[in-house]
C-alpha positions as CSV (number, residue, x, y, z in Angstrom):
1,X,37.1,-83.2,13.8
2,X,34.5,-85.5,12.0
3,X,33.4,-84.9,8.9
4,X,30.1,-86.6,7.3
5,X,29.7,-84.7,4.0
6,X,27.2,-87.3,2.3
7,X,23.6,-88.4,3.3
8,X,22.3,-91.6,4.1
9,X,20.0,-92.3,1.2
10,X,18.2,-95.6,0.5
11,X,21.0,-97.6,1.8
12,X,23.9,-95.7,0.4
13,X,26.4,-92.3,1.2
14,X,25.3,-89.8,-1.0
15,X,26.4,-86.3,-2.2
16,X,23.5,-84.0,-0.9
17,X,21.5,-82.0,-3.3
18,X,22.8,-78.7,-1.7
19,X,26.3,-79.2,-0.4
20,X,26.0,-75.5,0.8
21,X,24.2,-77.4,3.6
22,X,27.0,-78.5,6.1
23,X,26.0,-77.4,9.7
24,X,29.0,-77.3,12.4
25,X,28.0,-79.2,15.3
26,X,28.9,-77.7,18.6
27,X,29.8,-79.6,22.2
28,X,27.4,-78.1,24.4
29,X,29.8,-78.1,27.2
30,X,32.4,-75.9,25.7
31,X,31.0,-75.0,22.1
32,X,34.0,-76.0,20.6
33,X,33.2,-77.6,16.8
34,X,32.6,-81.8,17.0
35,X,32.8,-81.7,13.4
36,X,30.6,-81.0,10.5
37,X,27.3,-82.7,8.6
38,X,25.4,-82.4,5.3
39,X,22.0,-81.2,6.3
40,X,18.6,-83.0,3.9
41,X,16.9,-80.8,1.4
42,X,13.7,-81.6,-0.3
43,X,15.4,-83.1,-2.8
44,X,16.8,-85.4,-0.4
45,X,13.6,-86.0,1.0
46,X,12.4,-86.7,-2.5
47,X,15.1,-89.0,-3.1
48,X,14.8,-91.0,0.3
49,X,11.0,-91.4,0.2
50,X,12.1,-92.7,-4.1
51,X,13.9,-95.3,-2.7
52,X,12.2,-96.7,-0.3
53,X,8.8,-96.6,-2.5
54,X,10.8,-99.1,-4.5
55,X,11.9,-101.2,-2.2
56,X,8.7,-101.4,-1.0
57,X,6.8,-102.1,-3.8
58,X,9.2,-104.1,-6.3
59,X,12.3,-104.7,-3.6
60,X,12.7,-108.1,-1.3
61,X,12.3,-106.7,2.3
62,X,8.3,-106.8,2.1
63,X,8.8,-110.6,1.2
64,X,11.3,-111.8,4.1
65,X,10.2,-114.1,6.3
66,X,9.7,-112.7,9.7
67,X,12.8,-114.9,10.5
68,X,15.5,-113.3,7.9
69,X,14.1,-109.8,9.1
70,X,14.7,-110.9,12.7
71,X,18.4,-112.1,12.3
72,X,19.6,-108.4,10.7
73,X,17.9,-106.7,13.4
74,X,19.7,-109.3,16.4
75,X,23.1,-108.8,13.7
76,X,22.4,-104.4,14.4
77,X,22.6,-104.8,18.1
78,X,25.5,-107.1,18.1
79,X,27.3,-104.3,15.9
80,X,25.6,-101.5,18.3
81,X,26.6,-103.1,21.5
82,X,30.5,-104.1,20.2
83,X,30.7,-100.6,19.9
84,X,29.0,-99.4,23.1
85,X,31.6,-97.6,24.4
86,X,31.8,-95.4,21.0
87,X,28.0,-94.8,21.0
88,X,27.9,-93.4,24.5
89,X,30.8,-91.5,23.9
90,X,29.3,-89.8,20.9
91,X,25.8,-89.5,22.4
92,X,27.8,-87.5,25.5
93,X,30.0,-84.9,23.7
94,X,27.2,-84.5,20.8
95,X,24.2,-84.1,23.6
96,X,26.2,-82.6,26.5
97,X,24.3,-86.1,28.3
98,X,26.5,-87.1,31.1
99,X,28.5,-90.4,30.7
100,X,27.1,-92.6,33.1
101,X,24.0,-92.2,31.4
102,X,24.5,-92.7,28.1
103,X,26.9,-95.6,29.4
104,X,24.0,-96.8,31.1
105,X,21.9,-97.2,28.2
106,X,23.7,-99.7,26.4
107,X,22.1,-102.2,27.9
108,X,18.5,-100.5,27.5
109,X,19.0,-100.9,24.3
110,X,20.0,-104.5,24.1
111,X,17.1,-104.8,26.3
112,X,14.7,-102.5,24.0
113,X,15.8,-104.9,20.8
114,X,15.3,-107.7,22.7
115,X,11.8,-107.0,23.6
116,X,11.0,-105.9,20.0
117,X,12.3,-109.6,18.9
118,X,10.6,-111.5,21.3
119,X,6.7,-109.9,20.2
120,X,8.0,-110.7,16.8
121,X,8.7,-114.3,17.1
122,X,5.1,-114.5,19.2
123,X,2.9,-112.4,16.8
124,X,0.9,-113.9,14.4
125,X,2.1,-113.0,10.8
126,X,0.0,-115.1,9.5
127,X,-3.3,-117.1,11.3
128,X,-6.0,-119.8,9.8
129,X,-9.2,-119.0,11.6
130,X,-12.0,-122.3,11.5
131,X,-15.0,-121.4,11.3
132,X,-17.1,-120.9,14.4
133,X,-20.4,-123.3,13.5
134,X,-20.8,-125.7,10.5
135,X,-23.2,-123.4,8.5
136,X,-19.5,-121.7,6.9
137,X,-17.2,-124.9,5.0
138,X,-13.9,-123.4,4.9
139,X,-11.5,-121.5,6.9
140,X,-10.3,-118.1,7.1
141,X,-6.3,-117.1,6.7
142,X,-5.8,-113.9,8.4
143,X,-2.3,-112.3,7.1
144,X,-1.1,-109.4,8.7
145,X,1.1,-107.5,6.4
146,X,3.6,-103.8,6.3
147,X,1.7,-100.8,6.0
148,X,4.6,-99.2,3.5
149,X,6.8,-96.4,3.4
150,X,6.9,-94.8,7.2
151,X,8.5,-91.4,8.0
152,X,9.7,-91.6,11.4
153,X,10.4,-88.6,13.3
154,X,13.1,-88.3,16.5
155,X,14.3,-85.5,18.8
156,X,17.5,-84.6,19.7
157,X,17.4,-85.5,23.9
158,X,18.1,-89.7,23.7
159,X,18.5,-90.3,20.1
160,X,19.7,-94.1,19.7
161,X,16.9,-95.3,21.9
162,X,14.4,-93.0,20.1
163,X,15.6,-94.4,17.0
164,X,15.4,-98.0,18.2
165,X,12.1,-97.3,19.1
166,X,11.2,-96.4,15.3
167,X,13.3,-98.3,13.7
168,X,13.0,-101.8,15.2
169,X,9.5,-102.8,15.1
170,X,9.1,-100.6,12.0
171,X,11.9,-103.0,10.4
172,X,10.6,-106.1,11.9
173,X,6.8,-105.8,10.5
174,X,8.4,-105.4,6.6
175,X,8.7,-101.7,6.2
176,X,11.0,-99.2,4.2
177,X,11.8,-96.3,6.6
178,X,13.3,-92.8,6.3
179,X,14.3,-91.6,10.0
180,X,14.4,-87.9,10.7
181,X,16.8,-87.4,13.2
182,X,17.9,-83.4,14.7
183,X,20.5,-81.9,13.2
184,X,22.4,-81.6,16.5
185,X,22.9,-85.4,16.2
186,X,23.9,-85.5,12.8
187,X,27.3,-87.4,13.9
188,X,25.7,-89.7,15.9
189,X,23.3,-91.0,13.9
190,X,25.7,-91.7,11.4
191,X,26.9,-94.1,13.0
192,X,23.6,-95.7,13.4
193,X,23.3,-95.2,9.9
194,X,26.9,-97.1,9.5
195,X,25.3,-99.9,11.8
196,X,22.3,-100.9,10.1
197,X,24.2,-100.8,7.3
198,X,26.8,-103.2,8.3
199,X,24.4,-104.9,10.0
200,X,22.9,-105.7,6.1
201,X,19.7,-104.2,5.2
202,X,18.7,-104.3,1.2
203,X,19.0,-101.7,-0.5
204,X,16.4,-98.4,-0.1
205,X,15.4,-100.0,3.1
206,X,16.6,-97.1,4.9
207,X,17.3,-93.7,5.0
208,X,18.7,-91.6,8.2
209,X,18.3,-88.0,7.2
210,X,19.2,-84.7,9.7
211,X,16.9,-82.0,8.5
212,X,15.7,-78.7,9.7
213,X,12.0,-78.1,11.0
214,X,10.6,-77.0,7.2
215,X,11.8,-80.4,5.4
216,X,10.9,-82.5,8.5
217,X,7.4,-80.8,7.5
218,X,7.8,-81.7,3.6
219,X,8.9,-85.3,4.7
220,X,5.4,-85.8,6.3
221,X,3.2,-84.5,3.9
222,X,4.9,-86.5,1.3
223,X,2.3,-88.4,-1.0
224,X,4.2,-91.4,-1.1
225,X,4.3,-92.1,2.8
226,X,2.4,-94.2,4.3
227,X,2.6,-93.8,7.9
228,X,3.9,-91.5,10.2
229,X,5.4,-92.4,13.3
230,X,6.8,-88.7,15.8
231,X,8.3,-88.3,18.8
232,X,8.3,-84.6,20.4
233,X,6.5,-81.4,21.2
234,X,3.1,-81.2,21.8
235,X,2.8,-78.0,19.0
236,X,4.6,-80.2,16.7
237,X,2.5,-83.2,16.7
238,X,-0.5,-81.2,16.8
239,X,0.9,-80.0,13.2
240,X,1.8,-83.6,12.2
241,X,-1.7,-85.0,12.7
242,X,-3.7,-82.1,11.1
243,X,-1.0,-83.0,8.3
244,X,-1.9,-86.2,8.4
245,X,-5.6,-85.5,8.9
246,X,-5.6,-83.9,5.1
247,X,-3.9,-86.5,3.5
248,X,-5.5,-89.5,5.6
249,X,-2.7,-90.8,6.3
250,X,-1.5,-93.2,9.2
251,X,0.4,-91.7,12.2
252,X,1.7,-92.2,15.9
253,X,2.5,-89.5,18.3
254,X,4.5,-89.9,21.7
255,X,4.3,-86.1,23.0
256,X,5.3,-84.0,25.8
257,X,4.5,-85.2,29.2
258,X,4.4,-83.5,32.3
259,X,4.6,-86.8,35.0
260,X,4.6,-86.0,38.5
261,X,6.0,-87.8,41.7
262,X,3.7,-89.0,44.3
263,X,5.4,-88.9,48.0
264,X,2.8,-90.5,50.7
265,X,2.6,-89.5,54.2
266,X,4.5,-92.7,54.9
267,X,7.0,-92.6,52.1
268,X,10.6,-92.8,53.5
269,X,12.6,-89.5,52.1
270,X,16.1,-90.8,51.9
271,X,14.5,-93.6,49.3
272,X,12.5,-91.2,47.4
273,X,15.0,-88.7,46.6
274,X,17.1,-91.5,45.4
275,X,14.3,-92.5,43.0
276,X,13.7,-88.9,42.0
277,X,17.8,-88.4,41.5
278,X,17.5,-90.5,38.0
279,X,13.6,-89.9,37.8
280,X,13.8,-86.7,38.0
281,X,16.9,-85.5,36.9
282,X,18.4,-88.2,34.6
283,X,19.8,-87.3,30.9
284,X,20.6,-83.3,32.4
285,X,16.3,-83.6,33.0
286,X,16.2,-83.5,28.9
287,X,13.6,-86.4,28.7
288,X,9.4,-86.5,28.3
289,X,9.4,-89.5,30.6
290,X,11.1,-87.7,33.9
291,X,9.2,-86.5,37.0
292,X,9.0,-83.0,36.4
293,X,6.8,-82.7,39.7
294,X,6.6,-83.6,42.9
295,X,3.1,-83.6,44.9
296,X,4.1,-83.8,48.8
297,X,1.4,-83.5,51.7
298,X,1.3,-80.5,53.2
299,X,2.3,-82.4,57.0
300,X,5.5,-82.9,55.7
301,X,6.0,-80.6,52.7
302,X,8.8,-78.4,54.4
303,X,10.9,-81.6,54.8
304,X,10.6,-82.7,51.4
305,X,11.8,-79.2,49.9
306,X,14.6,-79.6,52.8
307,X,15.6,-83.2,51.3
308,X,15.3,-82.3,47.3
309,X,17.7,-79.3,48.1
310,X,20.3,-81.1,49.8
311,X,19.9,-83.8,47.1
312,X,20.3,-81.8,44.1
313,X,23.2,-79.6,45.9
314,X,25.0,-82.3,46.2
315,X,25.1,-83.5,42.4
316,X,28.3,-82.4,40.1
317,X,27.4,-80.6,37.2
318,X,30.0,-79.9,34.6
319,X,32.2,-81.7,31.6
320,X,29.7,-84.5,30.7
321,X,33.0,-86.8,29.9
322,X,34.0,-86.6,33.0
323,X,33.1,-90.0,35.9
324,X,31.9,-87.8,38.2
325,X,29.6,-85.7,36.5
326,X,26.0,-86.3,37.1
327,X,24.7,-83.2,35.3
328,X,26.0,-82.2,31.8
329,X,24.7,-79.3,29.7
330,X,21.9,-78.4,28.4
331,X,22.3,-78.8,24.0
332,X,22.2,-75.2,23.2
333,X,22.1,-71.7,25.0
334,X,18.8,-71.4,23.9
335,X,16.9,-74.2,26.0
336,X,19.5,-73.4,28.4
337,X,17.7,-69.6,28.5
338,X,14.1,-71.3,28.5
339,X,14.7,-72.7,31.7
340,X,16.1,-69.4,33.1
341,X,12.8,-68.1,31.7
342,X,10.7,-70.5,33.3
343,X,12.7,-69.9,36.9
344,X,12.1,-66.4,36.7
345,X,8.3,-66.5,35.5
346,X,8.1,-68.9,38.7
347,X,9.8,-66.4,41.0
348,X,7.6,-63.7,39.7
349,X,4.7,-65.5,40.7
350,X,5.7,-66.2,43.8
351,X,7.3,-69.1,43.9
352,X,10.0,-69.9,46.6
353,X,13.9,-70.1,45.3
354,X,15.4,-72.7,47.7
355,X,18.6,-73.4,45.6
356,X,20.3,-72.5,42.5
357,X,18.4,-70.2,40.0
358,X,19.5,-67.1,38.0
């Protein structure tokens, strides 16, 4: 059983200001205990957001060259992606995600960092605009510079490339950040805390905080943050930005989406329900960018239900460790009953049950 007793704080392991604050984490596949992690307070919060104000203002990151920031963030990924097989592992049995997927996203997020690096070498940190007639005699530098302290917010369903998603460009442009990350992936990021890390940040440069709904709220109405960057439900960032409405503060929302597959009269079945395997049902269906719909014509509507059944009857759904598993858990009995909920609001309004269901 792991145990992670301390808090990522500022660059550092840190007693937490309430040790009384150590949540069990449970595999979702057989709710056994993983192991164990030191849940952020206020205080924590207050102590994060304290460190990386400093570093900020009187601390070296700001001042890097866009270069030296560059070459920790390619150093992270060479330290994430030695240890790829560890990562997926711990995304699977901490998620209930099954193990091809989180195998398969390794290289997404080599990819992902790559990508971040390559618009970081191209932008223009720094630009001399000439004037545009003679009437003006000199020239105009333009310098694009960090916004500050950021509070970035991540759920639970794909954490390392939510993370990276925050973290990298976040990192690249000059800025201290304090992630939130869900308490049911308290062990996993961690060890993305033990990366960057290793990897050589300064010090108060980061901070990777589990915390419950309430301090995730006092995180993002601190006074000292500058910028808010969320991932997650609709209600939630609708809370966020009236947060950030009375304070006037910066912010970024990626929210709920309800994406829908398109099949045309022409559109070859056997193709499409490949697509809409991993579109649709990749990562357990736990992700805002799946297909959570399918808009058929009504010529050939009965033989696209006929081809989605035999397609998702013939996916394995169990232990998420195992090869053969395409389907692993959902994270806790809870969403697990929401969906149960949904089927049966859907039956009771008419809908058709082809397959599966309560």
């Amino acid at each position: 059983m792991s145990v992670r007793d301390k808090l990522y704080i500022g660059g550092a392991w840190v007693a937490p200001s309430n040790p009384d604050l150590l949540l069990d984490i449970h595999s979702p596949h057989d709710q056994s205990v993983l192991g164990s992690a030191a849940q952020a307070a206020p205080a924590d919060i207050d102590a994060a957001v304290a460190a990386a104000r400093k570093a900020f203002d009187h601390g070296p990151w700001p001042h890097t060259t866009p270069e030296e920031r560059q070459a920790i963030v390619r150093r992270y990924d060479e330290l994430r992606a030695a240890r790829a097989d560890e990562v997926a592992l711990a995304i699977s049995v901490e998620n209930g995600s099954a193990h091809w997927f989180t195998q398969a996203g390794q290289p997404f997020l080599t990819r992902q960092v790559k990508a971040y690096l390559k618009a970081a070498e191209e932008f223009g940190w720094e630009e001399i605009v000439e004037p545009s007639d003679d009437s003006v005699a000199f020239d105009t530098i333009v310098r694009r510079e960090a916004i500050g302290v950021v509070a970035a917010v991540i759920p639970w369903n794909s954490p390392f490339s939510a993370a990276t998603a925050k973290l990298v460009p976040a990192l690249l442009a000059g800025n201290t950040v304090i992630l939130k990350v869900s308490p049911e992936n308290s062990l996993s990021m961690a060890l993305l805390a033990d990366l960057w890390h290793e990897a050589g940040l300064p010090q108060g440069v980061l901070s990777v905080l589990p915390a419950d709904r309430e301090t995730s709220e006092y995180l993002v109405s601190h006074p000292d943050v500058d910028k808010i960057s969320f991932t997650g439900s609709t209600r939630a960032g609708r809370r966020i930005a009236s947060i950030a409405g009375d304070h006037l503060k910066r912010v970024g929302l990626e929210l709920g989406g309800k994406s829908a597959a398109v099949i045309l009269d022409d559109a070859d079945l056997d193709t499409v329900m490949q697509g809409l395997r991993f579109g649709s049902l990749g990562n357990n269906g736990e992700a805002c960018i799946l297909q959570t719909r399918i808009l058929a014509p009504r010529s050939r509507y009965e033989d696209v239900i006929d081809a989605v059944k035999t397609m998702v009857e013939s996916l394995t759904v169990g232990d998420p460790a195992r090869p053969d598993t395409f389907i692993g858990p959902m994270i806790r009995p809870d969403q697990q009953q929401r969906v149960i909920d949904y089927i049966n609001i859907g039956i009771k309004e008419g809908a058709r049950l082809v397959t599966g269901g309560p």
